[in-house]
C-alpha positions in Angstrom: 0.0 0.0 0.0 1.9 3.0 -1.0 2.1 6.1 0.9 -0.5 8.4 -0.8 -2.6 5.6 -0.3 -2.4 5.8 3.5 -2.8 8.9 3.7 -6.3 8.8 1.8 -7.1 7.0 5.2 -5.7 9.0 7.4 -9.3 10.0 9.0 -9.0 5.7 10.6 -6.0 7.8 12.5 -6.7 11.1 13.1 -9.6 13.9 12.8 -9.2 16.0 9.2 -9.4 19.5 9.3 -12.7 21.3 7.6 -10.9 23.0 5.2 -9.7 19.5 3.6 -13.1 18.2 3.4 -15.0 19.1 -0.1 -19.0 19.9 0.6 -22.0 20.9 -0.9 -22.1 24.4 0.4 -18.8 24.7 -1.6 -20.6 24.5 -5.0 -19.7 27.1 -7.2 -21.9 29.1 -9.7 -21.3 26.8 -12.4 -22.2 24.0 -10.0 -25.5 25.1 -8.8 -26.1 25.7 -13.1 -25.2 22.4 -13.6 -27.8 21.1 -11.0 -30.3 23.6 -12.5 -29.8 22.0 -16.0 -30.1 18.4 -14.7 -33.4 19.1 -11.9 -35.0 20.8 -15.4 -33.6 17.6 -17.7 -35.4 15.1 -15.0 -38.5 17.3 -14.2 -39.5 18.9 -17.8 -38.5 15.9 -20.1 -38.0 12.5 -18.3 -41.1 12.3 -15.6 -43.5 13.7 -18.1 -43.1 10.5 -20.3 -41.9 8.4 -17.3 -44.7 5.7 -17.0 -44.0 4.9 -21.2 -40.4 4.1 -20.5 -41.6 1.8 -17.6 -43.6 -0.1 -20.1 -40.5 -0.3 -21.8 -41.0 1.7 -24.5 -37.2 2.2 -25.4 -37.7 4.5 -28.4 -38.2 7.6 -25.3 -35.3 6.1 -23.9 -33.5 6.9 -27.1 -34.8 10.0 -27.4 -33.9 10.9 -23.8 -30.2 10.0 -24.3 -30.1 12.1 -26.9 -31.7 15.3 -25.3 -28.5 14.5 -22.0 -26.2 14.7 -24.9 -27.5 17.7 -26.4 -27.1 19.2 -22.8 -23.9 17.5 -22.3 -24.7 15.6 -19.7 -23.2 13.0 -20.7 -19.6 14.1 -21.8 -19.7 15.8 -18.0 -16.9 13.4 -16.8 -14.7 12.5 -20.3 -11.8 14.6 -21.4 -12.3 17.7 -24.0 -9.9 16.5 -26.8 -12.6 13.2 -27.3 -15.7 15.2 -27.1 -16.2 15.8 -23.5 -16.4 18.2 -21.3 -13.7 17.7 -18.6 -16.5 18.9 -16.0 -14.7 17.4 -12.8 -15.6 14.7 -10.8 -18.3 17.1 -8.7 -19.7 17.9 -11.5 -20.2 14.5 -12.3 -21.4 13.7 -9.1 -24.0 16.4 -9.0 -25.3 14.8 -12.3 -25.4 11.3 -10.7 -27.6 12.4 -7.6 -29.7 14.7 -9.8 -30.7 11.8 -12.4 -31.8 9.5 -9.4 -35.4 11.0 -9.7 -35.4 9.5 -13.2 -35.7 5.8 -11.8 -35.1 3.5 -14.6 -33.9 6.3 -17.5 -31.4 7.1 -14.7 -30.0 3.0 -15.3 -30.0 3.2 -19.0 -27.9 7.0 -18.6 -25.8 6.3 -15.5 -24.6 2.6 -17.5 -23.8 5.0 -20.1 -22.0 7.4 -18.2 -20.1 5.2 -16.0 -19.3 1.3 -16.6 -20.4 1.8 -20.8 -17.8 4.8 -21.4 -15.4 5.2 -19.2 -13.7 1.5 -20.1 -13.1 3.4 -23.7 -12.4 6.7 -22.0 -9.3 5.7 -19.4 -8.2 2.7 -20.7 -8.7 2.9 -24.5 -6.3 3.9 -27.4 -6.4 6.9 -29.0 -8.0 4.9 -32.1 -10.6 3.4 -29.8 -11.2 6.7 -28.4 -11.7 8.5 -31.8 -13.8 5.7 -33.3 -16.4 5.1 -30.2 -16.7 8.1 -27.5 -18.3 10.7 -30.0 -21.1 8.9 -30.5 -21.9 8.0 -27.0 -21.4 11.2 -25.8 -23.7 12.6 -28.1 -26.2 9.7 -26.9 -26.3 8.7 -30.2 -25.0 5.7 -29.3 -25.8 3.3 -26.5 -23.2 1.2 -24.3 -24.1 -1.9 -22.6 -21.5 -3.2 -20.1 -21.4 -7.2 -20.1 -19.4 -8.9 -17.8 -21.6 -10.9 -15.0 -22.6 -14.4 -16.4 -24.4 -17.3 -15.3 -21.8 -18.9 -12.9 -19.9 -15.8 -12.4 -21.2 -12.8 -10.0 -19.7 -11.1 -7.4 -16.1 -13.7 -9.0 -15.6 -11.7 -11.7 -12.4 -13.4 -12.9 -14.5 -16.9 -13.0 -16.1 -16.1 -16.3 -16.0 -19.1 -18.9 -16.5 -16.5 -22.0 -13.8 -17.4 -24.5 -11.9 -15.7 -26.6 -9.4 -17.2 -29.5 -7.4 -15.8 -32.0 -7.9 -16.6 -35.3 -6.0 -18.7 -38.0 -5.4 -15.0 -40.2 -4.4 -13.3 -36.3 -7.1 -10.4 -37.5 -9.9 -11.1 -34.7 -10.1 -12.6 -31.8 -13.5 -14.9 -31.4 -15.5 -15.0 -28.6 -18.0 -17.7 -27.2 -20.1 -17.2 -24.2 -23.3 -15.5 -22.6 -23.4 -12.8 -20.2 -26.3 -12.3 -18.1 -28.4 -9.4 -16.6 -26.5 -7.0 -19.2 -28.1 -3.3 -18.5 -29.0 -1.6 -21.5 -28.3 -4.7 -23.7 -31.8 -4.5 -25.7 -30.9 -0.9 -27.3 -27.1 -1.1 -26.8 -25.0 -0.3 -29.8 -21.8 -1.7 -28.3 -20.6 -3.9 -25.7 -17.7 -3.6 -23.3 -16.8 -7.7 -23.2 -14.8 -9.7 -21.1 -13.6 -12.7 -22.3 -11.1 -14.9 -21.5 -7.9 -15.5 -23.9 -7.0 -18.9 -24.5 -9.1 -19.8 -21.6 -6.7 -18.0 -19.2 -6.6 -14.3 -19.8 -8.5 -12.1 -18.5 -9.3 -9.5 -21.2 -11.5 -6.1 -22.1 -13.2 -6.1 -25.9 -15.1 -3.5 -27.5 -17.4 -5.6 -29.0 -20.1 -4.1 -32.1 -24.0 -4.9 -31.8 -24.1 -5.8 -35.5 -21.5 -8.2 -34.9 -22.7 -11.0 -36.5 -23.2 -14.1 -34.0 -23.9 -11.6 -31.3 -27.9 -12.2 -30.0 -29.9 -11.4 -26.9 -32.7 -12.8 -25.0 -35.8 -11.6 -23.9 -36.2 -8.9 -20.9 -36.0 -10.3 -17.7 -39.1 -9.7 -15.7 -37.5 -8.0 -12.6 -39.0 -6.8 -9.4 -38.1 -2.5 -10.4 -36.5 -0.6 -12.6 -39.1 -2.2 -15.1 -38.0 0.9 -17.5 -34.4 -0.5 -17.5 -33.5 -2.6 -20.7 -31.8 -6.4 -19.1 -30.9 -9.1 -21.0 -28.4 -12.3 -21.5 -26.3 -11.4 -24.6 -25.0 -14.5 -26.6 -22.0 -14.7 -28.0 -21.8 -17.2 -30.9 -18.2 -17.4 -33.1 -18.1 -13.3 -32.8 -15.4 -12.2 -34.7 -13.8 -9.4 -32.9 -11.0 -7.2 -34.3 -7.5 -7.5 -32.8 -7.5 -3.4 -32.7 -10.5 -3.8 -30.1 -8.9 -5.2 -27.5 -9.1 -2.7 -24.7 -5.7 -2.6 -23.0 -3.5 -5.5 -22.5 -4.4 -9.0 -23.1 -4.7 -10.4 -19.4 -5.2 -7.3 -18.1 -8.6 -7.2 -18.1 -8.9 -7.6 -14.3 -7.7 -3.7 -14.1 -9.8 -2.2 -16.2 -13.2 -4.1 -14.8 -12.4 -3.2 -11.3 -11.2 0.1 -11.8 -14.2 1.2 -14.0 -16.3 -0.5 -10.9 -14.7 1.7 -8.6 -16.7 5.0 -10.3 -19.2 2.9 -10.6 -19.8 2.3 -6.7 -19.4 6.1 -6.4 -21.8 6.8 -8.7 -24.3 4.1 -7.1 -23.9 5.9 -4.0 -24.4 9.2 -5.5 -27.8 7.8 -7.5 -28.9 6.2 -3.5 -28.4 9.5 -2.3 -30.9 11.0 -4.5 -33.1 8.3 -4.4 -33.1 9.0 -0.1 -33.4 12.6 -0.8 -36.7 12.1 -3.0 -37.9 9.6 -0.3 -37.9 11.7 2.1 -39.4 14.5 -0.1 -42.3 12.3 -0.4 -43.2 11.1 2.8 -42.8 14.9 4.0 -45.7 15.9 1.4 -47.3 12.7 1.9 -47.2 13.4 5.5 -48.1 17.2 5.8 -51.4 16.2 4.1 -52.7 12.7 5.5 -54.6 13.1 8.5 -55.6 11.2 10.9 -57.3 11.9 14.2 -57.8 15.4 13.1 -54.4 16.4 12.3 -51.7 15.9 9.8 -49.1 12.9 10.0 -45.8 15.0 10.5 -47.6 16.4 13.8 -47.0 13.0 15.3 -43.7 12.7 17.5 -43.4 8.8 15.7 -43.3 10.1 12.5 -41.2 13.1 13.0 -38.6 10.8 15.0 -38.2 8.7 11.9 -38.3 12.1 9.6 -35.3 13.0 11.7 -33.5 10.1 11.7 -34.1 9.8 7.3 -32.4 13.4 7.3 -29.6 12.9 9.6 -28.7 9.5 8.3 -29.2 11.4 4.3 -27.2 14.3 5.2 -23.9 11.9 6.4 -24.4 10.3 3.2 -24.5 13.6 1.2 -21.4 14.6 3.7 -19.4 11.5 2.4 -19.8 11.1 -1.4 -19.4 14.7 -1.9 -16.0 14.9 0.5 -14.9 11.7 -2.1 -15.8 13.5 -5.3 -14.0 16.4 -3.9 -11.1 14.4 -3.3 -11.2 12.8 -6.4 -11.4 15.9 -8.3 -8.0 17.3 -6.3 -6.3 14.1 -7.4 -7.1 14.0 -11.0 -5.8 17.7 -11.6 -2.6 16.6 -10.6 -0.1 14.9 -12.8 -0.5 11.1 -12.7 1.6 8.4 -14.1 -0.9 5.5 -14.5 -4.9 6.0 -14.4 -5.1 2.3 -12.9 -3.0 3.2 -9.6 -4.8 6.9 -9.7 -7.9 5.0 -9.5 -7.1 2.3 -7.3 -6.1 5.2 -4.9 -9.7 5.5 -4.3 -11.4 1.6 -3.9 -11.4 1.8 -0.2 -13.7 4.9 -0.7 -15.8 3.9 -3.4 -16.7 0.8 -1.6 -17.3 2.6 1.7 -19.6 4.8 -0.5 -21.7 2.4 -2.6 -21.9 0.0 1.1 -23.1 3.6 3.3 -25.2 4.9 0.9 -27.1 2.0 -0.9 -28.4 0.9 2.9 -29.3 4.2 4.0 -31.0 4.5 1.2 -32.6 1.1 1.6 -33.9 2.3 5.1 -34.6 5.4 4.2 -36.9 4.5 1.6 -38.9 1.7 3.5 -39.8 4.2 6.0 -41.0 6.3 4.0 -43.2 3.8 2.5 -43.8 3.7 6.1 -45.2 6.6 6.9 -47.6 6.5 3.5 -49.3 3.5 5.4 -51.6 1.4 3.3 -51.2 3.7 0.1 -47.9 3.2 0.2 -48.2 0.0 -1.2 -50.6 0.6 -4.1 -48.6 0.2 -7.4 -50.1 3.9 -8.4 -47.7 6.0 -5.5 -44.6 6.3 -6.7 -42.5 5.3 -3.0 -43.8 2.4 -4.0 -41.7 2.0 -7.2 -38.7 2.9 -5.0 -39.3 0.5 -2.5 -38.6 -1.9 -5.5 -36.5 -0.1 -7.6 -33.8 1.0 -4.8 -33.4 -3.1 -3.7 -30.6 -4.0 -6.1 -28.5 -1.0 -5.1 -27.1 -3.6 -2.4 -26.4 -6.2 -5.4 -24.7 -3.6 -7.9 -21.6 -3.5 -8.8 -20.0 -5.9 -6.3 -22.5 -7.2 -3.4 -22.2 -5.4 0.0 -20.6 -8.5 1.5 -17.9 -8.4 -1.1 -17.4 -4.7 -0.7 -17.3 -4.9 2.8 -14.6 -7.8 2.8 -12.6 -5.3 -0.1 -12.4 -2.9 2.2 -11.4 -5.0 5.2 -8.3 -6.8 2.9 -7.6 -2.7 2.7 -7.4 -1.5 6.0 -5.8 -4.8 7.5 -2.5 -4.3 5.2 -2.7 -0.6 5.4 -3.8 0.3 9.2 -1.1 1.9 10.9 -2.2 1.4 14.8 -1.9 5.0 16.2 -4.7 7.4 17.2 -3.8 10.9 17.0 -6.7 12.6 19.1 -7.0 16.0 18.3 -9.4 18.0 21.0 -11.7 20.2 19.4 -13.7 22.9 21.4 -17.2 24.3 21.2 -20.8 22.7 20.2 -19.5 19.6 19.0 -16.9 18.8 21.6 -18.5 16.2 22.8 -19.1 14.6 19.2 -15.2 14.9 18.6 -14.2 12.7 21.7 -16.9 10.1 21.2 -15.1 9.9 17.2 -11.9 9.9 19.0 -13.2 6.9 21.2 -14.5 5.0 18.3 -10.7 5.5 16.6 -9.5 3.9 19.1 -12.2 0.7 19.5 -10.9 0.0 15.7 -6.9 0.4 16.7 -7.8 -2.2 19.6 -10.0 -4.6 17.2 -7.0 -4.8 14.6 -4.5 -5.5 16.8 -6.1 -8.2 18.5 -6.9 -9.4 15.2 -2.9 -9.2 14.4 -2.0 -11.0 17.1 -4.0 -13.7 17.4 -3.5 -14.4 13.5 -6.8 -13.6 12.5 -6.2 -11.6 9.4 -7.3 -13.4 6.4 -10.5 -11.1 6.0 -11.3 -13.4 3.2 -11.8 -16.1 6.0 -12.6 -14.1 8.8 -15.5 -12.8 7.2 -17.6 -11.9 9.9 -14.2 -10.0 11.4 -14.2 -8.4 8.0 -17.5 -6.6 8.1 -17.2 -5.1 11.5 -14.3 -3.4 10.5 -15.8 -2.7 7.3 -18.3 -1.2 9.2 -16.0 0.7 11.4 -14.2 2.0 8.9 -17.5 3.4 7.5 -18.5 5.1 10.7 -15.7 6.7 11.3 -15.2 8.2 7.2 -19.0 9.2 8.1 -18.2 10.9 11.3 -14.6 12.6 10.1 -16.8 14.0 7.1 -20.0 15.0 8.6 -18.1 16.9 11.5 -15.9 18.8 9.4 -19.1 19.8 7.5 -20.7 20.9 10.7 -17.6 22.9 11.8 -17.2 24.8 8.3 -20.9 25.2 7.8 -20.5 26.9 11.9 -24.1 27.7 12.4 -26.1 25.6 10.7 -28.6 24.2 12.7 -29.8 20.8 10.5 -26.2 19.8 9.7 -25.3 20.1 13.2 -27.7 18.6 15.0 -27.6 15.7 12.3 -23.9 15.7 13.5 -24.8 14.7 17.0 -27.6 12.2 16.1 -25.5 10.5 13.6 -22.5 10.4 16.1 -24.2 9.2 18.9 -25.9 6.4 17.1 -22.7 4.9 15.5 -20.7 5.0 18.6 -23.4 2.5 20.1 -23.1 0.5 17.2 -19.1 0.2 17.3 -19.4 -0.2 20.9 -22.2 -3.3 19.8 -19.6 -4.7 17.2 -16.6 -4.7 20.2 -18.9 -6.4 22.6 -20.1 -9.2 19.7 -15.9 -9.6 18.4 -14.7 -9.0 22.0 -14.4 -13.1 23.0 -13.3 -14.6 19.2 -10.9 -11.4 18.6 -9.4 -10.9 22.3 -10.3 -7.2 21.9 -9.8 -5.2 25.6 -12.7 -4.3 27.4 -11.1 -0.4 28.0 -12.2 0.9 25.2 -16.1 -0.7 25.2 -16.0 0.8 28.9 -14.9 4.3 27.3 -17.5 3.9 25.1 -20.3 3.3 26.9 -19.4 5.4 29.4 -19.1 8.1 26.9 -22.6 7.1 26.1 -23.9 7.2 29.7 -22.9 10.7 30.3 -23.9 12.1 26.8 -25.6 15.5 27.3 -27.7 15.4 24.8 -31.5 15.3 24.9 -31.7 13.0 21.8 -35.5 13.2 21.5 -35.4 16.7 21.5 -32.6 17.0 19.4 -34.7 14.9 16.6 -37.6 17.3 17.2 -35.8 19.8 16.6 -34.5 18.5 13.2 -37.8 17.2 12.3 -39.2 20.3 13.0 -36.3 22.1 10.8 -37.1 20.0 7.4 -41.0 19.6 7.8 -41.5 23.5 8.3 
């Protein structure tokens, strides 16, 4: 793990300072345009013909792409000498959240955006570049990205498609079927990952007329029922040598670096997905009444209101402090994209993990709060409740994210805990973050010692410190945000809900490791003590921040 690496997670060690943590209330001008253009994109031309694409009438999807190229939309993220725009990465993630309110349109543009291009974009040759990007920038062009297969999920590198050269050494021909392939019934072209000789993993740009290449039907899925997802056949499909993306056998590091942005932008799409949910159930709840009076006037409902917000806004806190940080490292000269990217798999995964279950909670309680109607196919937090469920299964499963991160920290984690006291409103917050630095340190080296470091075996080990090392990115970012935003009443009182709650739940994870790890008792005690004396009134706190976002 090299050194820039290590510092990236520096906040497992040590509390940043706010002025090295990118947030929202940073945006510039252009920004706030940006989200302007993409609100009016989603609002004006994608929910008006919204229920047509959900019936899977593709030619709006088309049409759509088309219109987000026109806006550039989608050229946000790609450099200007192919086409693009060369936006920034928080300019791409702005687009990302903002197209979540699209629901299934936002599959068919974010596939585009992220895992279709971006192979062609980093990894590509200037040829490949030329040839492809135009088009799919303009959107008049579709990408599909086909890599899953029947036997091979979350293992990636088990795929069975083949890929051999042929007698004249012009093509390469590939034999297989991918499976679930997003955007496959429209797609024009086809990142493809085959396997050379049986043996080598390896990226092809792969043309839909290609003769030999066939899909199946649409799968009848449980959401997204907009979304175009099919197997894709490969039968004798002659490929040309000059299509190969990157090196033979190094297919491995473009598929995992391209996943990398695309658990980023997963996150980003929960996080407007949460922000929508809770959107709803607000309006939903400010005119329901029962017993005379309107939901949101019930403590119950504004307690779970508060606890949608503060859990949405440490989401919000995160992504945008790793698009930030993303955007500072890609301005800066860079020797290989694969290790510039790679910097950041530790984050994405926390990301894409945080998010996509926040969002998963967020949105069942706010199917919640709509009661009965919010399980009549004809409310739309119903088509959430469905569509946000494979958020969890994208790109990489949790569990495998989780255990990615783990393999991370265990090499990298440097056990010292530089506390850092830190005066005024959130004092308190700072030493409980402090205290939960230090629950990990203890966890890690009782995990050292006793040889229990194989995260890919100690699975369970694994999580828990994946989910450590979640709480404390979450904590590190949402504090700094309350400290530079000094005076903001909903990001600061989100601050100490959010903090309070995930102290008791890395005090829970101590206590449930604390006998099969060997981890000291000191640090629970700390913990819980910490707990025990908190000042705060937390009901009154999550009034308070109910009362903030409802009025």
């Amino acid at each position: 793990m090299n050194s820039s690496t290590k510092s990236l997670l520096s906040f497992l060690n040590k509390t940043s300072r706010p002025a090295d943590v990118f947030t929202v209330e940073e945006f510039t001008d252009e920004h706030l345009m940006l989200k302007e253009t993409v609100e009016k994109f989603v609002d004006r031309e994608v929910f008006p013909v919204l229920h047509m694409i959900e019936q899977k009438q593709f030619d709006e999807t088309k049409r759509l792409m088309l219109k987000a190229g026109e806006l550039g939309l989608i050229a946000a993220d790609i450099a200007e000498e192919y086409g693009g725009l060369e936006l920034g990465k928080v300019s791409a993630a702005i687009i990302a959240e903002g197209m979540a309110k699209a629901r299934s349109f936002n599959i068919t543009f974010s596939g585009q955006t992220g895992i279709g291009a971006l192979p062609i974009a980093l990894f590509g040759t200037p040829e490949q570049k030329s040839r492809y990007l135009p088009k799919l920038l303009t959107g008049e062009h579709i990408a599909a990205y086909a890599l899953t297969e029947p036997s091979a999920g979350t293992d990636a590198l088990g795929i069975k498609t083949s890929a051999t050269l042929s007698p004249c050494g012009r093509y390469y021909i590939l034999n297989g079927e991918k499976q679930w392939i997003t955007n496959s019934g429209f797609a024009d072209i086809f990142i493809v990952y085959a396997k050379v000789d049986h043996q080598h993993f390896t990226a092809f740009i792969v043309e839909a007329a290609s003769e030999g290449l066939s899909t199946g039907p649409e799968e009848n899925k449980m959401g997204l029922d907009g979304s175009s997802t099919r197997s894709v056949i490969l039968d004798q499909v002659h490929v040309p040598v000059e299509n190969v993306i990157g090196e033979i056998g190094r297919g491995h590091i473009i598929a995992f670096n391209v996943l990398n942005f695309g658990r980023h932008k997963i996150a980003l799409s929960s996080l407007g997905t949460a922000k929508r949910a809770i959107e709803l159930a607000i309006e939903y709840g400010n005119v329901r009444q029962q017993f005379k009076q309107p939901l949101t006037s019930f403590p119950l409902i504004r307690e779970k209101i508060a606890d949608m917000v503060a859990e949405s806004i440490a989401v919000e806190s995160v992504v945008y402090r790793t698009a930030g940080e993303m955007e500072e490292s890609f301005s800066e000269p860079y020797d290989s994209i694969a290790k510039l990217v790679g910097k950041f798999a530790v984050h994405c995964s926390i990301n894409k993990v945080m998010a996509t279950e926040a969002a998963g909670k967020i949105v069942d309680e706010a199917l919640q709060i709509h009661g009965g109607y919010g399980y009549m196919r004809e409310y739309e937090i119903e088509q959430l409740y469905r569509d946000v469920r494979i958020n969890r299964i994208f790109e990489g499963t949790n569990e495998i994210n989780r255990i990615l991160i783990a393999n991370h920290i265990m090499k990298a984690y440097e056990p010292v805990v530089e506390e850092e006291h830190v005066s005024g409103p959130l004092e308190k917050e700072y030493q409980k973050l402090n205290l939960a630095r230090v629950i990990l340190k203890e966890l890690i080296e009782s995990a050292r010692k006793n040889n229990l470091t194989d995260m890919n075996k100690e699975q369970e080990l694994a999580a828990a410190i994946a989910d450590m090392a979640i709480g404390l990115y979450a904590m590190d970012s949402l504090l700094a945000r309350a400290r530079k935003t000094s005076g903001d009443q909903k990001i600061e009182i989100a601050a100490k809900v959010y903090v309070h709650k995930t102290l008791q739940q890395f005090m829970n994870l101590a206590l449930y490791l604390k006998n099969y790890a060997g981890i000291g008792v000191e640090a629970i005690q700390k913990a819980h003590q910490a707990i025990i004396e908190s000042a705060d009134n937390l009901i009154g706190l999550k009034r308070q921040l109910a009362e903030i976002v409802i009025s």
